[in-house]
C-alpha positions as CSV (number, residue, x, y, z in Angstrom):
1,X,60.0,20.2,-6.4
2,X,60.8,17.1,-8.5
3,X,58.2,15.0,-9.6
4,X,59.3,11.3,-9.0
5,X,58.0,7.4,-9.1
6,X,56.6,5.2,-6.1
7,X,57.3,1.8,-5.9
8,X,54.8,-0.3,-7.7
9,X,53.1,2.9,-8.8
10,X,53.1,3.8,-12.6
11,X,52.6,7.5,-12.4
12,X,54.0,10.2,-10.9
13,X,54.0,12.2,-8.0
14,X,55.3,15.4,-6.4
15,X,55.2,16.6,-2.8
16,X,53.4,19.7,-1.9
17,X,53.8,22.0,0.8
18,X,53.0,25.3,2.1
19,X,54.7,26.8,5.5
20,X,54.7,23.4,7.7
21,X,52.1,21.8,5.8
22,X,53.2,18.8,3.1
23,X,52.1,15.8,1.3
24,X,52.6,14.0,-1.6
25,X,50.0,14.1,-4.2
26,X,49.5,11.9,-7.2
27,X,50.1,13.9,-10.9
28,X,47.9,11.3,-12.7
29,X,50.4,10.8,-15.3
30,X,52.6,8.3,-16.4
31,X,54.6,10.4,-18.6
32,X,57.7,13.0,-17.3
33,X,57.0,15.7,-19.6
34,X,53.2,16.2,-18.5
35,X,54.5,15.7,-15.0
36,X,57.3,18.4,-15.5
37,X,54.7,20.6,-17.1
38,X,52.2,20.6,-13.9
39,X,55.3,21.1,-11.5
40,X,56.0,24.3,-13.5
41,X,52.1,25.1,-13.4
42,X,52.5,25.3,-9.2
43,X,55.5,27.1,-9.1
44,X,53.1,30.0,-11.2
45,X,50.5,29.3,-8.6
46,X,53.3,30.1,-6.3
47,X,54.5,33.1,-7.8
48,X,51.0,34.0,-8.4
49,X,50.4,33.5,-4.7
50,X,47.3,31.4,-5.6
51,X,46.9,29.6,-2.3
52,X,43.2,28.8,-2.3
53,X,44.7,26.4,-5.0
54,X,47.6,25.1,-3.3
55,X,45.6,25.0,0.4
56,X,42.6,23.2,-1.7
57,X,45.2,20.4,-2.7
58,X,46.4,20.3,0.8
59,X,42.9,20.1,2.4
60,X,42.1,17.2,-0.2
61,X,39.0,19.7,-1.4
62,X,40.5,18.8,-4.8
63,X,43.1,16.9,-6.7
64,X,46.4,18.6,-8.3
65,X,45.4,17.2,-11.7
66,X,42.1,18.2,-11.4
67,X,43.0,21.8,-10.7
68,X,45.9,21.6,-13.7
69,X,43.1,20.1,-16.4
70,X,41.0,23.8,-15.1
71,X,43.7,25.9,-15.3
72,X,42.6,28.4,-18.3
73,X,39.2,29.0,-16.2
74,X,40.5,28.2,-13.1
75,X,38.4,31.2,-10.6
76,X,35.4,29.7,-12.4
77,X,35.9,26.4,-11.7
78,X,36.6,27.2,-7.9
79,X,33.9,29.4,-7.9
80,X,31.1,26.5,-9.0
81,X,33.0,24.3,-6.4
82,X,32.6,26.3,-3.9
83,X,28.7,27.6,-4.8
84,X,27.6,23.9,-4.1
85,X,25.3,23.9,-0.9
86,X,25.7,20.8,1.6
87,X,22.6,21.3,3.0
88,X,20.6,20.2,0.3
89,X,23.0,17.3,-0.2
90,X,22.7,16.0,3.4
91,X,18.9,16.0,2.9
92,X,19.7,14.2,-0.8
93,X,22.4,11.7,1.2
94,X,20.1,11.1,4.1
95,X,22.2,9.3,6.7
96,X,22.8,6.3,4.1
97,X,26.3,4.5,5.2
98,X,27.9,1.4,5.0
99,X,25.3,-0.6,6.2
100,X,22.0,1.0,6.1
101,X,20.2,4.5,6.9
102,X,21.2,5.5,10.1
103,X,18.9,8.4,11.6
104,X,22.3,9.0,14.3
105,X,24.4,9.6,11.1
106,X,22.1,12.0,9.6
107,X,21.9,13.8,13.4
108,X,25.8,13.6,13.4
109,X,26.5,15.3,10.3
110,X,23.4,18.1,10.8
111,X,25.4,18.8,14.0
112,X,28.3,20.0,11.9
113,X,25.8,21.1,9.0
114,X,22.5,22.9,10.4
115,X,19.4,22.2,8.2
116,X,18.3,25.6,6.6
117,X,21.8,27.2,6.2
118,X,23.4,27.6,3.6
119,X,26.9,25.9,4.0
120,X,29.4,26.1,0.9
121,X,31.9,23.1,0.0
122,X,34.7,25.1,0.7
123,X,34.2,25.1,4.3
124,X,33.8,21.1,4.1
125,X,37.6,21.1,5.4
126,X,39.6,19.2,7.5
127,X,40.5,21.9,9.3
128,X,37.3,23.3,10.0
129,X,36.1,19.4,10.3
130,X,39.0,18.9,13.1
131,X,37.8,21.9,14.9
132,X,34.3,20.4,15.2
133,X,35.3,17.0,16.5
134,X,37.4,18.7,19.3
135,X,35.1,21.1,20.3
136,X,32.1,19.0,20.6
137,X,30.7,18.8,24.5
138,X,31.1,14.9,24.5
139,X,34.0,12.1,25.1
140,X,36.5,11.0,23.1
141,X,35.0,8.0,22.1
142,X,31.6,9.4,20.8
143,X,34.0,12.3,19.2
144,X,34.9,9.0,16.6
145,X,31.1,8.6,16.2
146,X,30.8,12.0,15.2
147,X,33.7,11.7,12.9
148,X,32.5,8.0,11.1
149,X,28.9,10.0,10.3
150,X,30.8,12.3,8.9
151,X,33.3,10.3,7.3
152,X,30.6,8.4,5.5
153,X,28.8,11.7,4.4
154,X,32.5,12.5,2.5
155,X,32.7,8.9,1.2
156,X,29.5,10.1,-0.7
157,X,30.3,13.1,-1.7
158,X,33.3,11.3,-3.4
159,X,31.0,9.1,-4.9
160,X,29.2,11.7,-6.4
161,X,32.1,13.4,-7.7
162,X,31.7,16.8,-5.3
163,X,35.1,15.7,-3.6
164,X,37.9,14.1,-4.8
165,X,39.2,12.5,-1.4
166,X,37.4,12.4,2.0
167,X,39.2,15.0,4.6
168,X,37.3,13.4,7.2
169,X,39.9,10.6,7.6
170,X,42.4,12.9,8.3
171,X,41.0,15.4,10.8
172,X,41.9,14.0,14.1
173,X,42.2,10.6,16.3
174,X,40.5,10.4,19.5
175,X,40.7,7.6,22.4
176,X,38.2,5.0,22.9
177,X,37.2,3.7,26.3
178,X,37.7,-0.3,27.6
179,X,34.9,-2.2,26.7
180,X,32.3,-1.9,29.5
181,X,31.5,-5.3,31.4
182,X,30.1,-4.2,34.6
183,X,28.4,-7.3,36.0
184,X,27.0,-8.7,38.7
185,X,27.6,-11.9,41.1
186,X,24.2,-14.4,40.6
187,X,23.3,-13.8,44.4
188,X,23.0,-10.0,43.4
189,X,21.1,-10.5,40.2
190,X,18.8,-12.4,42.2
191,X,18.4,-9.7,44.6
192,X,18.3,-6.9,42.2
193,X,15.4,-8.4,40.2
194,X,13.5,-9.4,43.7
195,X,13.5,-5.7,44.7
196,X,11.9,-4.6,41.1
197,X,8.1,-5.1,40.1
198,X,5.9,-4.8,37.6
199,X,7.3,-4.9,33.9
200,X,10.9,-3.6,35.1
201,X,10.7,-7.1,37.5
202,X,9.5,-9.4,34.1
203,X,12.4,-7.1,31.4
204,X,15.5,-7.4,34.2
205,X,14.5,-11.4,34.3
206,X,14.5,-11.8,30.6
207,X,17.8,-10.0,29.6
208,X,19.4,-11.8,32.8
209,X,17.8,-15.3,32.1
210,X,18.7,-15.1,28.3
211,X,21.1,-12.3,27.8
212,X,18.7,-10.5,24.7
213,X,18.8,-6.9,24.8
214,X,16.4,-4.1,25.0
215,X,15.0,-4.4,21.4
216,X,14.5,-7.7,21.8
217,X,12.6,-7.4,25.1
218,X,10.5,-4.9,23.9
219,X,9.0,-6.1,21.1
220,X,8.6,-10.0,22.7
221,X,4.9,-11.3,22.3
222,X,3.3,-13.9,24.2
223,X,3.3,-16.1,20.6
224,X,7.4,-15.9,20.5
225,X,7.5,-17.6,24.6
226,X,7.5,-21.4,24.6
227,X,6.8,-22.3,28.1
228,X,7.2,-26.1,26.8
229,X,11.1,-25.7,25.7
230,X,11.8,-22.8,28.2
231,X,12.5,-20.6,25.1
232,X,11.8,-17.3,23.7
233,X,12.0,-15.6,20.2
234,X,14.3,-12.5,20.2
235,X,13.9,-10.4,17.3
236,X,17.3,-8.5,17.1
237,X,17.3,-6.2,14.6
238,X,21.4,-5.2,14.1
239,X,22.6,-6.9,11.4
240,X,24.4,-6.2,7.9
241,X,22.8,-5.9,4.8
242,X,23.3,-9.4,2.9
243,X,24.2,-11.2,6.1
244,X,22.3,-13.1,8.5
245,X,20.6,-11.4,11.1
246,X,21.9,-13.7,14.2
247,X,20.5,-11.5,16.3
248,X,17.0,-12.7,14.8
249,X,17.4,-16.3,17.0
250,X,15.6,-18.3,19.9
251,X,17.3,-18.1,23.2
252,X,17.0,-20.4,25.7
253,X,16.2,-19.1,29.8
254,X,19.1,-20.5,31.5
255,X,18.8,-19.2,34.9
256,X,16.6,-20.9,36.4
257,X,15.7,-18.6,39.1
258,X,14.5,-16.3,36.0
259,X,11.9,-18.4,34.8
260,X,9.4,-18.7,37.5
261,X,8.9,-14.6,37.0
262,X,8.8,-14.7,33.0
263,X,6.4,-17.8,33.4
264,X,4.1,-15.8,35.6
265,X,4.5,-12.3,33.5
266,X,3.0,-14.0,30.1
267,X,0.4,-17.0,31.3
268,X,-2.2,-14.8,31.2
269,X,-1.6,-13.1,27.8
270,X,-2.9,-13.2,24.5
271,X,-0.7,-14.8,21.8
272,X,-0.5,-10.9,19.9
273,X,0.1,-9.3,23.6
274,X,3.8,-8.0,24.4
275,X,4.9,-9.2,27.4
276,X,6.4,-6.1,28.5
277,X,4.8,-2.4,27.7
278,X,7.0,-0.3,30.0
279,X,9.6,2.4,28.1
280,X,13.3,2.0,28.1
281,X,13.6,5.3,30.6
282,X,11.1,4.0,33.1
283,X,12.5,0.5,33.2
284,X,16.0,2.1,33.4
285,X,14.7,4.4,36.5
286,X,13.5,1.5,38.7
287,X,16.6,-0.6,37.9
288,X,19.4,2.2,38.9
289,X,16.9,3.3,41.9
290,X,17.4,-0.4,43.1
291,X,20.5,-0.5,42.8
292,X,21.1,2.0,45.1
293,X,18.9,1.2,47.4
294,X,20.8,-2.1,47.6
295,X,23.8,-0.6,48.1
296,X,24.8,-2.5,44.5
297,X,27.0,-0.9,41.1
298,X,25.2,0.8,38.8
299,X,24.0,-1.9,36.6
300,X,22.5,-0.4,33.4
301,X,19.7,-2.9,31.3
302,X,22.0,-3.6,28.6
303,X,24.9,-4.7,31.6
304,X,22.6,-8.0,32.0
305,X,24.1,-9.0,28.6
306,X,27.6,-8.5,30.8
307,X,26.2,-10.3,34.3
308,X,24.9,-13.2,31.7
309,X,27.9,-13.9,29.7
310,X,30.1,-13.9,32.8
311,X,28.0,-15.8,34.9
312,X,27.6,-18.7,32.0
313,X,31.0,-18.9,31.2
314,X,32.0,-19.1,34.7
315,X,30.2,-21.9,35.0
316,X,31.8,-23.6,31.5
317,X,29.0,-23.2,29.3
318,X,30.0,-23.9,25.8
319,X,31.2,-20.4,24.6
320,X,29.4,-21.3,20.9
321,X,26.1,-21.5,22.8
322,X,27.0,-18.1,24.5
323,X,27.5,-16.4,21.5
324,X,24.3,-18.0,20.1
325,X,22.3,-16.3,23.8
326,X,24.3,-13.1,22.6
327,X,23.3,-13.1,19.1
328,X,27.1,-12.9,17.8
329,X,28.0,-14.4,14.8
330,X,29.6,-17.7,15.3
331,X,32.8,-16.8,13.6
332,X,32.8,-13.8,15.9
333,X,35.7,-12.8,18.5
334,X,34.2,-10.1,20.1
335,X,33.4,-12.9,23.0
336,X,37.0,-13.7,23.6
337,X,37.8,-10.1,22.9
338,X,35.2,-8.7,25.7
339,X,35.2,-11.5,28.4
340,X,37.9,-13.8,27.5
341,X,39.4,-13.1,31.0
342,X,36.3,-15.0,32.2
343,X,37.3,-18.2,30.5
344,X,38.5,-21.3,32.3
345,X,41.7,-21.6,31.5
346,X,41.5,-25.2,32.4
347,X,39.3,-27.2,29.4
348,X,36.6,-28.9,31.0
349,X,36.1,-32.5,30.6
350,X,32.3,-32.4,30.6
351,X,30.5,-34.1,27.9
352,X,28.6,-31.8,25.7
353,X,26.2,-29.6,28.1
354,X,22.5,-30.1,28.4
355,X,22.7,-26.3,27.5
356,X,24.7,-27.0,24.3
357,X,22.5,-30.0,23.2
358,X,19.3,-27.5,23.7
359,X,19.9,-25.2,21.3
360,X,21.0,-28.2,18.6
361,X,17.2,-29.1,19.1
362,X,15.8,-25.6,18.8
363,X,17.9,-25.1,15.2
364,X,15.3,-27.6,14.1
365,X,12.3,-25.6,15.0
């Protein structure tokens, strides 16, 4: 073991290993004699078969220099590490990530980390964290939600100073499905919301007249419709701290075989009044039961986002204006990304749509 220089890295490092396990580590040191004097430190440790060390480097529970600046009270320093309880810290980090508080991150992590139980630091492993992730009853791609909850639980407990790295990143890569697109043709969107009633009839002609999803929907008033400009307020609420919320925007109802059944669902309401009161489950029931009666795909509520972006840029509506229905950012890609096979490959050699010039006018409002 021969402690050596990176390229464009002052310090030194050294690599690591144990059986088939290696990495290199950083010494935190720019000079050679410190950095010889640590390399002689871990061939004691080795000697001394200290491997809770050695494996603590490995796991990324610690640093090497960390360990080397403990080294006259080393068992008492592990010890203290390892009597920390992340229990009490998952209640004090409370599902905060990069974004916002997310009550699915806190979930996530008490999946791994029961609330009531004690759970030391030292287990906080990538081993034991890869172990988790693979044995969890779900797919692949929810496997990586599990892991970024967790992930952004270790990015805090670096913060805070009760890990040195975060062995999250490191503890496995799963697959992630295609983007789902499932949509329908316009003749079967018409027919699907014909054979629904009630409120399931009035939310499946929203999202597929204006593409806003569930959210949205659900908390729409009578005060945010504007039966004047054919427009409705969608209050999106997924957005970035900092940025603009463009999912807080007024769509337009497009489709015009949609708007004769919103028209009807809110002339009768109060400006406070929602216009729909029916739950996500029972709206979702209806929907799929249709569908099958019909003889059509399953077509989940948030797949009308899908059946209305396909369906408007068949037709060569401005893909701007999409993303402004969609509630994407206009700098965005995830349209071109998601149904840029939809595109017209040919440009069109229409003048600016009536569509397009539409929402111009509504900026103003």
């Amino acid at each position: 073991m021969t402690a050596f220089r990176k390229g464009g890295f002052p310090g030194f490092y050294t690599r690591l290993s144990r059986g088939t396990r290696s990495r290199v580590v950083g010494l935190d040191t720019t000079y050679r004699d410190t950095a010889a004097l640590m390399e002689g430190w871990v061939r004691q440790l080795r000697r001394d078969r200290r491997w809770d060390v050695i494996d603590g480097v490995l796991d990324r529970a610690f640093s090497l220099p960390d360990a080397y600046d403990h080294r006259h009270e080393l068992d008492q320093w592990l010890a203290s590490r390892r009597d920390v309880d992340l229990d009490a810290l998952v209640t004090e980090w409370d599902g905060r990530g990069k974004r916002a508080r997310s009550e699915k991150y806190l979930a996530q992590v008490r999946a791994f980390i029961p609330e009531g139980q004690r759970f030391p630091l030292s287990r906080f492993r990538r081993r034991e964290i890869a172990a988790f992730l693979e044995h969890l009853d779900v797919s692949d791609p929810t496997r990586n939600r599990y892991k970024a909850a967790l992930s952004q639980f270790a990015a805090w407990l670096v913060r805070h100073e009760y890990l040195d790295a975060n062995p999250v990143r490191d503890a496995g890569l799963f697959s992630e499905r295609q983007p789902r697109d499932v949509h329908l043709s316009v003749a079967d969107a018409r027919r699907l919301v014909d054979a629904l009633s009630g409120d399931a009839r009035t939310v499946a002609a929203i999202m597929a007249g204006t593409s806003m999803e569930w959210c949205a929907v659900r908390a729409l008033t009578r005060a945010d419709v504007d039966t004047a400009a054919r427009t409705l307020r969608a209050r999106g609420t997924k957005a970035s701290p900092g940025r603009k919320n463009y999912r807080d925007r007024i769509v337009t109802v497009t489709e015009d075989w949609c708007w004769p059944v919103i028209l009807s669902a809110v002339q009768s309401l109060a400006p406070a009044a929602p216009v729909v009161r029916i739950a996500h489950s029972a709206a979702l029931a209806e929907q799929l039961a249709a569908c099958e009666r019909l003889g059509l795909p399953r077509h989940l509520l948030h797949d009308w986002r899908h059946t209305y972006a396909v369906t408007a840029l068949r037709r060569r509506d401005d893909p701007q204006f999409v993303k402004h229905q969609l509630g994407h950012a206009p700098n965005s890609v995830l349209l071109y990304k998601v149904y840029g096979a939809y595109i017209p490959k040919s440009p069109s050699t229409k003048s600016p749509t009536t569509l397009h010039a539409m929402r111009e006018a509504n900026r103003g409002k």
